[in-house]
ZAVO-983036 format. One line per field, with one value per residue: residue number from 0; x, y, z of N, C-alpha, C, O in turn. Coordinates in steps of 0.001 Angstrom, whole numbers, plus 500000, padded with zeros to 6 digits. Each point is the difference from the previous one (the first is absolute). Layout:
nr = [NUM ...];
n_u = [X ...];
n_v = [Y ...];
n_w = [Z ...];
ca_u = [X ...];
ca_v = [Y ...];
ca_w = [Z ...];
c_u = [X ...];
c_v = [Y ...];
c_w = [Z ...];
o_u = [X ...];
o_v = [Y ...];
o_w = [Z ...];
REM end
This chain:
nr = [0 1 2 3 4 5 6 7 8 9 10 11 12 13 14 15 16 17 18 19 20 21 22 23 24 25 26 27 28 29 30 31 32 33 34 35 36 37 38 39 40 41 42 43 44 45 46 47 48 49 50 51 52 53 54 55 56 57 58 59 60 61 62 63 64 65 66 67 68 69 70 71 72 73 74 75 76 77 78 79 80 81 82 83 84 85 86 87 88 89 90 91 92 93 94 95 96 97 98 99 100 101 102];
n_u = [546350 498637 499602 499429 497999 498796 499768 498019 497678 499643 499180 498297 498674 499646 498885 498967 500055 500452 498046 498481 500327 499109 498534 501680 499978 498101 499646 500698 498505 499070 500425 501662 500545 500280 500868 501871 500556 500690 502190 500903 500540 501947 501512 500234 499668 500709 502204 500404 500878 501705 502228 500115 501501 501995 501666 500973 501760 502340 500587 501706 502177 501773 499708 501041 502314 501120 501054 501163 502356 498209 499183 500377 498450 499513 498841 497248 499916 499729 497938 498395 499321 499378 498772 498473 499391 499425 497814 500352 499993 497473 498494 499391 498277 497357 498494 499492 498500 497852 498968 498869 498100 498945 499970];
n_v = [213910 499378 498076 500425 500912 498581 497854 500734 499738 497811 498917 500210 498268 498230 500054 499845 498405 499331 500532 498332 496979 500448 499144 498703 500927 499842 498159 498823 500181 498517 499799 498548 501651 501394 498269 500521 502323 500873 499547 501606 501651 499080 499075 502023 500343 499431 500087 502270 500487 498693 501306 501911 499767 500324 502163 501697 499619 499774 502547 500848 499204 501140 501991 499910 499987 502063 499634 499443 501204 500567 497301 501549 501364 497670 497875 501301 498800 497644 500254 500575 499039 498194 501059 500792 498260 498218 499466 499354 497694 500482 500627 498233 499234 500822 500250 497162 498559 499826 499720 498447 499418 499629 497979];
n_w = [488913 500915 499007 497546 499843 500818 499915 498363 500612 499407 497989 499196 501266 499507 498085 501522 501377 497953 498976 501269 498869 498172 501829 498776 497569 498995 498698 498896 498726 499431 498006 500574 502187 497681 499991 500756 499903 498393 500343 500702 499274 499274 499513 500152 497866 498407 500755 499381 498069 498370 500636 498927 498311 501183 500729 498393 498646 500332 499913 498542 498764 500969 498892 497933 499297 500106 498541 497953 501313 501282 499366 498473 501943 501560 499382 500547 501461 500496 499714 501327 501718 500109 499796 501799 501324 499967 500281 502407 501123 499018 501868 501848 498739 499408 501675 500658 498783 500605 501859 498828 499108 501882 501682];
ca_u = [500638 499591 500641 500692 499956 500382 501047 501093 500193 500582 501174 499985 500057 501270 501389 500031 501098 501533 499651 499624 501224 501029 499623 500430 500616 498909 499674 501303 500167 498998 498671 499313 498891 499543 498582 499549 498948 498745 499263 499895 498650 498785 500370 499401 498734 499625 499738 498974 498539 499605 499481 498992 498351 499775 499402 498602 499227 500234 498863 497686 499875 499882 498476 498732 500250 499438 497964 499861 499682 500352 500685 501026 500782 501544 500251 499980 500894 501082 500805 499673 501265 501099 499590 500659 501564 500693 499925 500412 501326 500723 500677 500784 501178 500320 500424 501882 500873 500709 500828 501749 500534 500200 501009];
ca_v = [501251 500360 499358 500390 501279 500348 499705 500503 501207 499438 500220 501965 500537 499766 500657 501478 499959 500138 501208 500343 500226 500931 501093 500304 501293 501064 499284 500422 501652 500059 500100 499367 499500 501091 499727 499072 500558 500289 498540 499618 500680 499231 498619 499822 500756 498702 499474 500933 500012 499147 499403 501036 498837 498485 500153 500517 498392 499280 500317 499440 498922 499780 500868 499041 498531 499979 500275 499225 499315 501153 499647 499969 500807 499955 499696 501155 501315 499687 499541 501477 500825 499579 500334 501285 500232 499940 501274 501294 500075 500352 501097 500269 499176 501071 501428 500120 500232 501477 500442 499081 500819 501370 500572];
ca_w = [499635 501350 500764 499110 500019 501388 499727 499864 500889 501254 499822 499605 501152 500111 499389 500463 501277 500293 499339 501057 501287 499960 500354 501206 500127 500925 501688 500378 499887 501429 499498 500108 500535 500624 499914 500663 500503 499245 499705 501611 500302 499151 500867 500608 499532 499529 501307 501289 499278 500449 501099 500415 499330 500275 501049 500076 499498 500785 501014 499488 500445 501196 500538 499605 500710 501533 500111 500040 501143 500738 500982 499675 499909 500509 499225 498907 500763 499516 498449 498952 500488 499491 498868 500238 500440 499139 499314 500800 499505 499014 499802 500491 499366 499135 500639 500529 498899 499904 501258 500217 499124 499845 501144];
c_u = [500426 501443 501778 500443 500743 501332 501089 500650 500694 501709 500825 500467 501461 500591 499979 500154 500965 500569 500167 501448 500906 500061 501326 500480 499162 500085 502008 500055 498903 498962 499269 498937 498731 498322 499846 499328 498434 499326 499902 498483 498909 499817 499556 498768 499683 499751 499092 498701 499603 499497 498715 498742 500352 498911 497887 499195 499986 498878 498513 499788 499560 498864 499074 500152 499081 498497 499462 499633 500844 500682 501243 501139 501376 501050 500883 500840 501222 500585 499980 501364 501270 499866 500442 501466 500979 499420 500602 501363 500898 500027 501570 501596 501009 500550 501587 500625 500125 500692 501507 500381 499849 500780 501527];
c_v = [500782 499483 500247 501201 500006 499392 500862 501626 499514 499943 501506 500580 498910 500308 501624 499542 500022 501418 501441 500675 500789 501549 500412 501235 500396 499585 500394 501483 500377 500472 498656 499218 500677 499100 498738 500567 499447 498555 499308 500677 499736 498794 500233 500466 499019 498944 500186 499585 498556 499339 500416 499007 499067 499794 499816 498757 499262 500094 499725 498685 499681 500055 499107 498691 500000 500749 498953 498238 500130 499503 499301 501086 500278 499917 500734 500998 499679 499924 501508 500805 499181 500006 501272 500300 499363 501115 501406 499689 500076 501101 500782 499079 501211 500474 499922 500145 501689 500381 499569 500494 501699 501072 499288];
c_w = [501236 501054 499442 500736 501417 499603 499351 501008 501147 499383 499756 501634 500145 499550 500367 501084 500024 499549 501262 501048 499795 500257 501674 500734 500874 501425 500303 500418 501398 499362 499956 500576 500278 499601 501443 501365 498923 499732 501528 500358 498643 500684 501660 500195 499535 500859 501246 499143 500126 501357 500718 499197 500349 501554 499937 499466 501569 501343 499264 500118 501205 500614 499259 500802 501780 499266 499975 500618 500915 501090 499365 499879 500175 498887 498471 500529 500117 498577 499491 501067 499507 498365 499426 500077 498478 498694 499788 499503 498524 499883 500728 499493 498905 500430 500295 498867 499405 500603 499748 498188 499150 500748 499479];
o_u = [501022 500613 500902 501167 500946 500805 501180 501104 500479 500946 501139 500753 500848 501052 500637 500078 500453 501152 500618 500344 500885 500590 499675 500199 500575 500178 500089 500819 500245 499177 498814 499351 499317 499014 498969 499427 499150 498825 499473 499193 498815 498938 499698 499584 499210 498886 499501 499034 499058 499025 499447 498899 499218 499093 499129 498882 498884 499381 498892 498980 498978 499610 499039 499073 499265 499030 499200 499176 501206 500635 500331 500997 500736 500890 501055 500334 500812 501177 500810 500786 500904 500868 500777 500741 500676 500846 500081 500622 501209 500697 500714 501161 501217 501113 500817 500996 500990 501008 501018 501123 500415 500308 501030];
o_v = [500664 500737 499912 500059 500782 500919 500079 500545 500810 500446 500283 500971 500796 500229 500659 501157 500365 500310 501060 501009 500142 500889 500660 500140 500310 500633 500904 500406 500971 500378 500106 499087 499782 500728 499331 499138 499342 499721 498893 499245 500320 500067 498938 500049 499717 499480 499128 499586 499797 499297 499241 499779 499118 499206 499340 499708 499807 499064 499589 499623 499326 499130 499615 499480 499125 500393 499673 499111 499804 500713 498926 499966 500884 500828 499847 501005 500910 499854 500304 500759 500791 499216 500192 500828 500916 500658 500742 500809 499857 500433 500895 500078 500108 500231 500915 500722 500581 500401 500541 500475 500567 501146 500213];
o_w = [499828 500773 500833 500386 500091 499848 500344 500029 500794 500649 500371 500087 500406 500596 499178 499586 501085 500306 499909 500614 500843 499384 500987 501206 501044 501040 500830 500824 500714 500834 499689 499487 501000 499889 500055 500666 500600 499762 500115 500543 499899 500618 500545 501158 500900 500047 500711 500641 500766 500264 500795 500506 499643 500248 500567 500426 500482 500507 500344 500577 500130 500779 500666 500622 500459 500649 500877 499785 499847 500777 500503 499279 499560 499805 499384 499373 499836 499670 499123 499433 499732 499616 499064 499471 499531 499395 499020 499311 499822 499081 499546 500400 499850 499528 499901 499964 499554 499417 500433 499831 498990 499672 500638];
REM end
């Protein structure tokens, strides 16, 4: 019943898209981009937050792994700073796409 149910809300959500496109007058008129400030600072509030729990998982990892064993620090230190670094880069991935569509 369950599986019915999503199907038909999945079809209910296609046939209301083309419903949608006919929205060209506003965006023509310059009322149309007045939400892409608001979803840029949702999007990157979302982004600053994940990456902020990927970090904080990634350093605890790090700190039990070298408690653990401690003459594997080189190692742990290579993988938790490069680690970091692509973490870091989904937020700064956010950040150009705002920069490039909201400018």
């Amino acid at each position: 019943m369950k599986s019915k149910l999503f199907f038909l809300a999945l079809a209910l959500m296609f046939c209301a898209v083309p419903m949608f496109a006919q929205g060209g007058g506003a965006a023509a008129a310059g009322g149309g981009n007045i939400w892409v400030p608001v979803t840029a600072g949702f999007a990157m509030a979302i982004a600053s937050g994940l990456c902020a729990l990927a970090q904080g998982n990634a350093i605890k990892a790090a700190a039990e792994g070298i408690a653990r064993n401690p003459s594997a620090f080189p190692s742990i230190r290579f993988a938790l700073i490069f680690g970091l670094a692509l973490i870091e880069s989904l937020a700064l991935y956010v950040l150009v796409i705002i920069f490039v569509k909201v400018v």
